[in-house]
C-alpha positions as CSV (number, residue, x, y, z in Angstrom):
1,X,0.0,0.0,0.0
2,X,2.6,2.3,0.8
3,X,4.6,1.7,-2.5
4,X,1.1,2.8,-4.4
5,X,0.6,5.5,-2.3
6,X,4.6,6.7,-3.0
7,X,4.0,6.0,-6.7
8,X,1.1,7.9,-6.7
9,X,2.4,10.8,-5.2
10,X,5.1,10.8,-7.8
11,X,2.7,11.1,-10.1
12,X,1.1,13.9,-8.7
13,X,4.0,15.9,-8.7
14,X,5.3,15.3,-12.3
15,X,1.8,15.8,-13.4
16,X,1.6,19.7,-11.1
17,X,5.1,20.4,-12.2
18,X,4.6,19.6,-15.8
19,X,1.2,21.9,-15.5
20,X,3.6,24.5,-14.0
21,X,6.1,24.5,-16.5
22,X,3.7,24.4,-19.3
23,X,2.4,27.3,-17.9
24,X,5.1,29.3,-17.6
25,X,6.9,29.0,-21.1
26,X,4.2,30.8,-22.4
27,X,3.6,33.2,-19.6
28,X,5.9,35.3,-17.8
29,X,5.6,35.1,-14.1
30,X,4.8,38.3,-12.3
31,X,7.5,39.8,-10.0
32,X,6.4,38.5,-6.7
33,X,6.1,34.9,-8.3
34,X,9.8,35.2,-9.9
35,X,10.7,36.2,-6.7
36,X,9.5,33.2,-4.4
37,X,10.4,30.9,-7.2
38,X,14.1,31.8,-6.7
39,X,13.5,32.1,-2.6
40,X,12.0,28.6,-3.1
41,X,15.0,27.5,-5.2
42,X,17.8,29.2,-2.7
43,X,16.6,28.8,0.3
44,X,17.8,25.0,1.1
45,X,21.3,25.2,-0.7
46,X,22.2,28.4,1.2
47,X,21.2,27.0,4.6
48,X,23.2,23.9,3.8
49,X,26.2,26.1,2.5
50,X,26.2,29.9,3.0
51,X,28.3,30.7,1.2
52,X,26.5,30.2,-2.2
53,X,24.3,32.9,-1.4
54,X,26.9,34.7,-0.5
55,X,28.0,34.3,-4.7
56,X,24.3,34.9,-5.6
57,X,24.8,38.3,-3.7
58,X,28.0,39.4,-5.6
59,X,26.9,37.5,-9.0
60,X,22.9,38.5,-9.4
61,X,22.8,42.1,-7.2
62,X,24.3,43.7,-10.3
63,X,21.8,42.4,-12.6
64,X,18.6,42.9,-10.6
65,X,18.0,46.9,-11.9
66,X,18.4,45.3,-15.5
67,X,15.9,42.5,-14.7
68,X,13.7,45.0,-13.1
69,X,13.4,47.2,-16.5
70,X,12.6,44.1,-18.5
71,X,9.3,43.6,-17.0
72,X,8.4,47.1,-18.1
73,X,8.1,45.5,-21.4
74,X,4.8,43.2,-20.2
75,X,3.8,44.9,-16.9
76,X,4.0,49.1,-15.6
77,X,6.3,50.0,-12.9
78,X,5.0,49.3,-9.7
79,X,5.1,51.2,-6.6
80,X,7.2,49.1,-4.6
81,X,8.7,46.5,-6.3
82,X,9.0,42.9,-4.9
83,X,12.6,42.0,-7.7
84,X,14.8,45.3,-5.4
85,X,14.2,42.3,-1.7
86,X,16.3,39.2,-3.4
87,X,19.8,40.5,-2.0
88,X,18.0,41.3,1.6
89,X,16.7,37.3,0.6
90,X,19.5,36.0,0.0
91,X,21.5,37.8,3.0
92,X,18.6,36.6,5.2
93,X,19.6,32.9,4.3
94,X,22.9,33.7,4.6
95,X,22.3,35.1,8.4
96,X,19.9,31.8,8.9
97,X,22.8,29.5,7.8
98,X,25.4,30.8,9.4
99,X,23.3,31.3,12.9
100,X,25.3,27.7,14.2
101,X,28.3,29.6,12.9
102,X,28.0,32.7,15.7
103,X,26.8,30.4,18.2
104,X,29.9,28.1,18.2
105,X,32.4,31.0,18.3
106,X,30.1,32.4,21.1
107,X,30.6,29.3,22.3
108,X,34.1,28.6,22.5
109,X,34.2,32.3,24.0
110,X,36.5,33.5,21.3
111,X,37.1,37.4,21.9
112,X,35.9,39.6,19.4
113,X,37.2,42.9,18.7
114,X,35.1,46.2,20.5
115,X,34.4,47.6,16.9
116,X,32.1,44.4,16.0
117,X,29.7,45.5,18.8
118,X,29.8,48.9,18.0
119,X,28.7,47.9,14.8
120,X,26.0,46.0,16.1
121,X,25.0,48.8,17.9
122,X,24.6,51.0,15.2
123,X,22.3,48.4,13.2
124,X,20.6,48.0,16.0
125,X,20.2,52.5,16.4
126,X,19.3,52.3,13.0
127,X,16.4,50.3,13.5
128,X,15.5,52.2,16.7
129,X,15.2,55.4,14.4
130,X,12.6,54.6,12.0
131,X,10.3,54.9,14.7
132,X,11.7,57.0,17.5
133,X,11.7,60.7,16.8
134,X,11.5,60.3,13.2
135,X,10.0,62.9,10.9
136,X,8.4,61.0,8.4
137,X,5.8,58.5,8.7
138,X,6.7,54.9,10.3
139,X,5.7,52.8,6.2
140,X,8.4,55.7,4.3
141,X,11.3,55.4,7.4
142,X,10.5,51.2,7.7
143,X,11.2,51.0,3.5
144,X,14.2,53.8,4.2
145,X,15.7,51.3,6.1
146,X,16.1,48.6,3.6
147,X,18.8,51.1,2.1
148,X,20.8,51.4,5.4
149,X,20.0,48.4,8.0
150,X,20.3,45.3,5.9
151,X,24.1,46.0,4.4
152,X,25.4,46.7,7.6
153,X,24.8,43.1,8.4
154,X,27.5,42.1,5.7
155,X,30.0,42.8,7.8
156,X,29.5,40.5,10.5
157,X,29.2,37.7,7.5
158,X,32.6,39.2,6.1
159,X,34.0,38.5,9.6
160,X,33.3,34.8,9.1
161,X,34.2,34.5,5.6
162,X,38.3,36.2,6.6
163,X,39.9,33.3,6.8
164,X,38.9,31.5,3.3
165,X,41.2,33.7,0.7
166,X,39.8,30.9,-1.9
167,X,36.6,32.1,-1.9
168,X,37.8,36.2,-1.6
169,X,40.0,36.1,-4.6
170,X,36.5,35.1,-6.5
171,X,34.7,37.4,-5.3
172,X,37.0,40.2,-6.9
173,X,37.5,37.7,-10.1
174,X,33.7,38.0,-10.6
175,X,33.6,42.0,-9.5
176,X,36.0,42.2,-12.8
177,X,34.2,40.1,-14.9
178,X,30.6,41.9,-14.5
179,X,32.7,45.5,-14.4
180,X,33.9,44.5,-17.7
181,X,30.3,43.5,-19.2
182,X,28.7,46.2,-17.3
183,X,31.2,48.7,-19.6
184,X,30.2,47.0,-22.3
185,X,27.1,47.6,-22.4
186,X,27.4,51.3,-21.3
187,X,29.4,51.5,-24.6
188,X,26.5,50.3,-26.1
189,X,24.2,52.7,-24.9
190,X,26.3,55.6,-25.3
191,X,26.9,54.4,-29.1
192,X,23.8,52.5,-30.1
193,X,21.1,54.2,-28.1
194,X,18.7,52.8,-25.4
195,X,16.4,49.7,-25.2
196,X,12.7,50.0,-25.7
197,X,12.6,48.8,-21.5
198,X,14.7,51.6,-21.0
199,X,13.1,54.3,-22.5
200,X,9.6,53.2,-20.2
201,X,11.9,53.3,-17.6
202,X,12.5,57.2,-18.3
203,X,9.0,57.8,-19.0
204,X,8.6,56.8,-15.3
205,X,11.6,57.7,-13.2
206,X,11.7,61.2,-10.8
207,X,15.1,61.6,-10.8
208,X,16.7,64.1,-12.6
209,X,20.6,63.6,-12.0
210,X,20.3,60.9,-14.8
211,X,19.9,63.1,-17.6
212,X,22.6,66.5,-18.0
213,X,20.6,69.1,-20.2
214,X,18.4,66.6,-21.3
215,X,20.9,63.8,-22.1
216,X,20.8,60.2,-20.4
217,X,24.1,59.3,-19.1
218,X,24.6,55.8,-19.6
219,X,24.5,53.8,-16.6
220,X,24.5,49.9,-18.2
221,X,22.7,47.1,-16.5
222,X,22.5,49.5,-13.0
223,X,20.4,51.6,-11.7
224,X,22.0,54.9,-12.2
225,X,25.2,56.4,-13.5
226,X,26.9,57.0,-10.3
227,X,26.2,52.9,-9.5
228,X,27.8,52.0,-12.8
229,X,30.7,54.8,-11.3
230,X,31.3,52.9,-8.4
231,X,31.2,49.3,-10.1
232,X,33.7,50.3,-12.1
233,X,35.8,51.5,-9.4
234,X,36.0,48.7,-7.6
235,X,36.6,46.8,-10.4
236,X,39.5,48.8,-10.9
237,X,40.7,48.5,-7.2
238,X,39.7,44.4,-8.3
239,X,42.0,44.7,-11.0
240,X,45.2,45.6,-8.9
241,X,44.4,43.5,-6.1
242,X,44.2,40.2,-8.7
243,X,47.6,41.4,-10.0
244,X,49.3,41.4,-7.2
245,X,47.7,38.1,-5.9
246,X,49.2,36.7,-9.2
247,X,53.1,37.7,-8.5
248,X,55.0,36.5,-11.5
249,X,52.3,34.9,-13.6
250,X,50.1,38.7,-14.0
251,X,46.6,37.6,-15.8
252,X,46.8,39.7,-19.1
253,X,43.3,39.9,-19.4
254,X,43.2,41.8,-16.4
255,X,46.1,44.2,-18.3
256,X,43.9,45.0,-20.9
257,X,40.8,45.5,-18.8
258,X,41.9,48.7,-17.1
259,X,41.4,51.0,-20.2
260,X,37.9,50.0,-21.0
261,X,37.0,50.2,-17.0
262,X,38.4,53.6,-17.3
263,X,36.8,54.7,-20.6
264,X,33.7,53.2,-19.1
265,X,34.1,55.3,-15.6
266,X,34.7,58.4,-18.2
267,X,31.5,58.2,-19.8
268,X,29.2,58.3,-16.9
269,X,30.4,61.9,-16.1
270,X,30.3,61.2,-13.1
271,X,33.3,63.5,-11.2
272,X,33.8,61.9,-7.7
273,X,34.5,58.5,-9.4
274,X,37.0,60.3,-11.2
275,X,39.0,61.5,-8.5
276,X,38.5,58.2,-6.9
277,X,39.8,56.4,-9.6
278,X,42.7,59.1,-9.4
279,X,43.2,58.6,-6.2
280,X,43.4,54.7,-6.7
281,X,46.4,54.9,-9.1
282,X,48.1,57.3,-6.1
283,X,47.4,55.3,-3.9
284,X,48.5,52.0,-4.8
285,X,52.1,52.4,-5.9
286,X,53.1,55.5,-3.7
287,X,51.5,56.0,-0.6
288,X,51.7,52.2,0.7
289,X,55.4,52.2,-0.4
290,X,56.2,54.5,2.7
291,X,56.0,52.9,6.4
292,X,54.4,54.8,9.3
293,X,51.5,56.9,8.7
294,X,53.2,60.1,9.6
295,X,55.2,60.2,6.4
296,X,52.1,59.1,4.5
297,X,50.5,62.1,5.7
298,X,54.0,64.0,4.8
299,X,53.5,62.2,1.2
300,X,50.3,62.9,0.9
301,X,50.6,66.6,1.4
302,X,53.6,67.2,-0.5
303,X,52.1,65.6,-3.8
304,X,49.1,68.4,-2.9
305,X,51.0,71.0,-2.5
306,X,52.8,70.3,-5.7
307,X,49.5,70.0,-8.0
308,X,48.2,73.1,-6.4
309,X,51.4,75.1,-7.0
310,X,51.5,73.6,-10.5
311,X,47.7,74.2,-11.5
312,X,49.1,78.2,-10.0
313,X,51.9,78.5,-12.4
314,X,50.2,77.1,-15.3
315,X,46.8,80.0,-14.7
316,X,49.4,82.8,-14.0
317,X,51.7,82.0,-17.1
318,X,49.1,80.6,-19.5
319,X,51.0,77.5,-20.1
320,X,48.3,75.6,-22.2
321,X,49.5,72.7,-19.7
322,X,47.1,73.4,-16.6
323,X,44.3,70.4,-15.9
324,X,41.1,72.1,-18.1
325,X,43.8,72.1,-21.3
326,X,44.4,68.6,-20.6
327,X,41.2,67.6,-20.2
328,X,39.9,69.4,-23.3
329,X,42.8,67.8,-25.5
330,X,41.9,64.1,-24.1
331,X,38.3,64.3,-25.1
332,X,38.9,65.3,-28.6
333,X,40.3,61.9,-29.1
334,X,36.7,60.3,-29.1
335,X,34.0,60.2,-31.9
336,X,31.3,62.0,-30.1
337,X,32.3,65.3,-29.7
338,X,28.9,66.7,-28.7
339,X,28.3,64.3,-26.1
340,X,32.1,64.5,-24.6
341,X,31.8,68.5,-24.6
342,X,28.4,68.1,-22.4
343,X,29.4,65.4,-20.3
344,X,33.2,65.1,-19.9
345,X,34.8,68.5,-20.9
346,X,32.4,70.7,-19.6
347,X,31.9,68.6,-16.3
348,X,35.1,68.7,-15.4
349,X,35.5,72.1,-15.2
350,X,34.3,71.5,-11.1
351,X,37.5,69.9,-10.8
352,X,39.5,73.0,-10.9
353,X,36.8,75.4,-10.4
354,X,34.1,73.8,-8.6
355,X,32.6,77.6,-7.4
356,X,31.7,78.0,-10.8
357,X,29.9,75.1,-11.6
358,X,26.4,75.1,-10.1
359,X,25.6,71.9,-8.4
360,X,28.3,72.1,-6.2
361,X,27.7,75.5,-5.0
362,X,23.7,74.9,-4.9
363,X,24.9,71.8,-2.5
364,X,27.4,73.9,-0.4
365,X,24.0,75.9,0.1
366,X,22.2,73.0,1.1
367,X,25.0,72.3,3.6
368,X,25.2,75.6,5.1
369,X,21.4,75.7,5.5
370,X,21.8,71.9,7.3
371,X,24.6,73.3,9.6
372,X,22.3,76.6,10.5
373,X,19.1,74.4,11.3
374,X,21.5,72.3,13.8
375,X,21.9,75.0,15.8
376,X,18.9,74.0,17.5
377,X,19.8,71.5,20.1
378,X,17.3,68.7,19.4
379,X,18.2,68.8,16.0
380,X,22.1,68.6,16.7
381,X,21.9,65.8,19.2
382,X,19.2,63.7,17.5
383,X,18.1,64.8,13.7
384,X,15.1,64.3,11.6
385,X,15.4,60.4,11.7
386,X,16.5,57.6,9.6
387,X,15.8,58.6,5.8
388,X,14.4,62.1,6.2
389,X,16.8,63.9,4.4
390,X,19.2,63.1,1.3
391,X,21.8,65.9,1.6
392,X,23.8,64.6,-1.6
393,X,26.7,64.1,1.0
394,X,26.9,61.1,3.1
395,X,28.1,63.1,5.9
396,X,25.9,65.9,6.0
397,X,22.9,63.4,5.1
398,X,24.1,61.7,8.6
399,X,24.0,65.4,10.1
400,X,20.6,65.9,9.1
401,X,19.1,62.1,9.8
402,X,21.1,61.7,12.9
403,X,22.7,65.0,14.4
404,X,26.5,65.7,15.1
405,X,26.8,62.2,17.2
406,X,25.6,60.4,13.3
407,X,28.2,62.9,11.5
408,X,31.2,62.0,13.9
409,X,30.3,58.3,13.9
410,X,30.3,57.8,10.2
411,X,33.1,59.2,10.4
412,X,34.8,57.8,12.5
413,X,34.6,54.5,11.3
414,X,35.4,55.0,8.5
415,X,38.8,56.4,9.6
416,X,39.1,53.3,11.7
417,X,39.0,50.9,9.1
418,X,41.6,53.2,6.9
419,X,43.7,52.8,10.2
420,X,42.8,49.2,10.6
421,X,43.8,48.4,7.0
422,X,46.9,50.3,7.3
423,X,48.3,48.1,10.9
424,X,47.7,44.9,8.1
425,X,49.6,46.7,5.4
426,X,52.5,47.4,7.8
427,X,52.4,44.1,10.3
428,X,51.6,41.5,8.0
429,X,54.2,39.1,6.1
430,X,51.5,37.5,3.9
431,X,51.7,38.8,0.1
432,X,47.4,37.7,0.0
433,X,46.6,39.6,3.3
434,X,48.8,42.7,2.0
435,X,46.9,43.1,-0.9
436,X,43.5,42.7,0.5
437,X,44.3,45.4,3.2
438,X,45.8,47.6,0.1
439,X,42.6,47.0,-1.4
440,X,40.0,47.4,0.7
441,X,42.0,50.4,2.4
442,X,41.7,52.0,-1.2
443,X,38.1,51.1,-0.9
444,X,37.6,53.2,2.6
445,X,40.2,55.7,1.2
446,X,37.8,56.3,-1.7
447,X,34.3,55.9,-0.4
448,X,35.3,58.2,1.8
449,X,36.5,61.0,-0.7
450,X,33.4,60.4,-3.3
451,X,31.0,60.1,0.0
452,X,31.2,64.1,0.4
453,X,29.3,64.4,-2.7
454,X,26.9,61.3,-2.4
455,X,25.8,58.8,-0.6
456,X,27.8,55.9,-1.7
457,X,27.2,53.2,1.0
458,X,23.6,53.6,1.0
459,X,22.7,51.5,-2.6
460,X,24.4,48.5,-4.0
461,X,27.5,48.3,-4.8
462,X,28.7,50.5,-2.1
463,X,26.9,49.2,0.4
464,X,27.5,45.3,0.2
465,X,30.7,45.9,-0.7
466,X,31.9,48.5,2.0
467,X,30.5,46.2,5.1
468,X,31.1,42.7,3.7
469,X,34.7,43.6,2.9
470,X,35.5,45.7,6.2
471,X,34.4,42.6,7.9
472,X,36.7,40.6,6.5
473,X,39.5,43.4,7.4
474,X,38.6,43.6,11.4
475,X,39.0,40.0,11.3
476,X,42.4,40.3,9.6
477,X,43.3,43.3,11.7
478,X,42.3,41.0,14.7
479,X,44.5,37.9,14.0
480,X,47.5,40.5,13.8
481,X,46.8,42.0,16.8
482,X,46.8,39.2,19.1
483,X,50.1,38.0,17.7
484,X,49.0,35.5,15.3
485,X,51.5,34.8,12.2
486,X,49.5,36.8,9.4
487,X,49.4,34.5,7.3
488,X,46.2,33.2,5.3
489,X,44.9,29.7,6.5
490,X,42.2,28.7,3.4
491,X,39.6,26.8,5.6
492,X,37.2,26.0,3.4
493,X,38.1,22.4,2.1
494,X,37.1,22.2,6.0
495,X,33.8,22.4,5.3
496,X,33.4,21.3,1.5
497,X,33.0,24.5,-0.3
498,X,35.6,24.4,-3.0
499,X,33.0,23.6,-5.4
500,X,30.6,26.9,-4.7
């Protein structure tokens, strides 16, 4: 009886799932159904092993705006979108299969650094101010919060992941790889115009930093230009991490991927990811050369001092050599004069006069009215609340949300992880943890510069990217400190995981 009854049941299935499947090769399944499908799919494999939803987060995230604006094609944009929750799904299953994880190192009564309970603080503030003395109403701060709680939560999953530099040196392989389609495609759109789901999407968009004078910057499978930006950045930081990784044997792929990750990062006119990306190529082969952070400071200010004196003598002699000369010169190379003279040449005039160009003064208004308002004590010691105000600076958005405590924190930490990443740099005799510290120190270093005029940790890539990988650098930081060889220990044919 029971062999009928198990036969049967078979039966039943293969007859429901052949239904099902029939069903949906000639119907495309609504957003909330594509979204428990995969949920449904996931949700066993990543409890079993985390850390393939950790590779759904870096590999699908990217592509989840482009999937978005294909279902414009067969259904209108809808209010909230169910498609924007599969990372926080995905990093839900993560937290679920790692729970046994945290308990055992609870367990064992393994210190943890002060910083990872600060962090957990924070998360836990943040949740405590979409309610608590929070301007708006508690459904617009509760959907805010998606943009800033969730990430946060990376990092203590970046503090378990430290010790597998198998799986790290992936991550970065596939950050390069989806850079390099993600330019791509912005080539595409720049050369061969825009998708039919991509012109509904700018039929229904609010945002007008997209478009300069009424032309759409390309901004490839993400969901803005400034995203695409800060892909491409840390592709680039990707790029020299991999190479170093690699030693004698340097991946010449990677060597030719740098110019069409900077042509790409070029075309989105987008400024700060220019001086990040500036900054980057500083960084990496001069300012970690010199020990002890008081002559990197000395370094650092000298190489100011001489483009400031230089950018002097070129204005007062009329040299033809000064930074808007060069930048004029280098975008006459390209085909598309019109759009380079809009968007490039005439953008980076903020560069070396940003008084003149008018979105950075109309933001230094912005700030000074945000610094006159927090005069008033409530205001400077509390804020609006979580997601009031977007201040088109990360710090001053803080200022506004969260008061001066919220401005010093964010800070602050991110100082301390510059600081953190520097101890590695200098105390570590292991060529893999080196050159993870370098990069993710370039990654604070940046975020950091390009956060005064955005904010950059607040939407994907930034914000998975920023937590996950500072995680993995206070664990780093941590096995130095207590005296432990620094050198890496790839645990993860421990647990069976070579083949994620």
């Amino acid at each position: 009886m029971k062999e009928h009854l198990k036969n049967l049941a078979i039966l039943l299935f293969a007859a429901l799932t052949g239904h099902f499947i029939a069903y949906k090769l000639v119907h495309i399944p609504r957003r909330l159904e594509l979204v428990i499908i995969i949920a449904a799919l996931m949700f066993y494999p990543v409890l079993r092993r985390p850390i393939i939803g950790l590779y759904a987060v870096f590999i699908v995230s990217p592509f989840i705006p482009f999937i978005r604006r294909l279902y414009y094609l067969s259904y209108e944009r809808p209010a909230l979108d169910p498609i924007i929750i599969l990372s926080d799904l995905f990093l839900a299953f993560i937290l679920l299969g790692l729970f046994f994880e945290f308990r055992e190192r609870k367990s064992q009564e393994q210190s943890s650094p002060g910083i990872v309970m600060v962090i957990f603080i924070y998360f836990v503030y943040l949740a405590i101010r979409t309610s608590f003395f929070n301007f708006l109403p508690f459904s617009e701060a509760l959907a805010k919060f998606k943009y800033y709680g969730p990430p946060v939560l990376f990092f203590f999953v970046g503090t378990i992941y430290a010790d597998q530099p198998f799986h790290l040196k992936r991550f970065w392989y596939i950050t390069i790889g989806i850079g390099i389609v993600a330019s791509i495609y912005g080539f595409n759109q720049l050369y061969n115009g825009y998708s039919k789901a991509e012109m509904l999407w700018f039929s229904s968009i609010e945002f007008s930093t997209l478009f300069i004078k009424g032309v759409p910057r390309p901004f490839s499978i993400f969901q803005a230009p400034v995203a695409l930006a800060d892909y491409v950045q840390l592709a680039i930081i990707g790029v020299l991490m991999c190479v170093a990784w690699a030693e004698e044997k340097k991946p010449i792929f990677l060597m030719f991927a740098v110019p069409v990750l900077l042509y790409a990062a070029l075309i989105t006119s987008v400024r700060s990811s220019w001086v990040g990306i500036i900054a980057t190529f500083f960084i990496w082969p001069l300012f970690f050369r010199v020990k002890g952070n008081g002559r990197r400071l000395a370094a650092l200010s000298l190489v100011l001092s001489a483009y400031v004196v230089y950018q002097l003598i070129a204005e007062i002699f009329q040299t033809g050599f000064s930074t808007a000369s060069g930048v004029k010169i280098f975008s006459r190379l390209f085909s598309n004069q019109q759009y380079f003279k809009l968007l490039v040449a005439d953008r980076a005039t903020a560069l070396y006069e940003p008084f003149r160009e008018h979105s950075f003064v109309s933001r230094l208004m912005l700030w000074r009215q945000l610094l006159v308002f927090s005069t008033e004590p409530v205001l400077a010691f509390l804020g609006r609340g979580l997601g009031t105000l977007k201040a088109d600076s990360l710090y001053f958005t803080y200022l506004a949300e969260f008061g001066y405590p919220g401005m010093i924190f964010i800070t602050a930490i991110i100082i301390f992880f510059v600081f953190r990443g520097l101890y590695i740099i200098d105390n570590s005799t292991d060529k893999t943890f080196v050159a993870l510290a370098k990069g993710i120190t370039i990654l604070n270093i940046v975020f950091g510069i390009v956060s005064v005029t955005g904010t950059h940790i607040h939407y994907f890539p930034g914000d998975v990217y920023f937590w996950f990988w500072n995680g993995v650098l206070i664990h780093v930081a941590q096995t130095c400190k207590r005296g432990v060889e620094c050198k890496t220990v790839d645990k993860s044919h421990e647990t069976g995981e070579e083949s994620a």
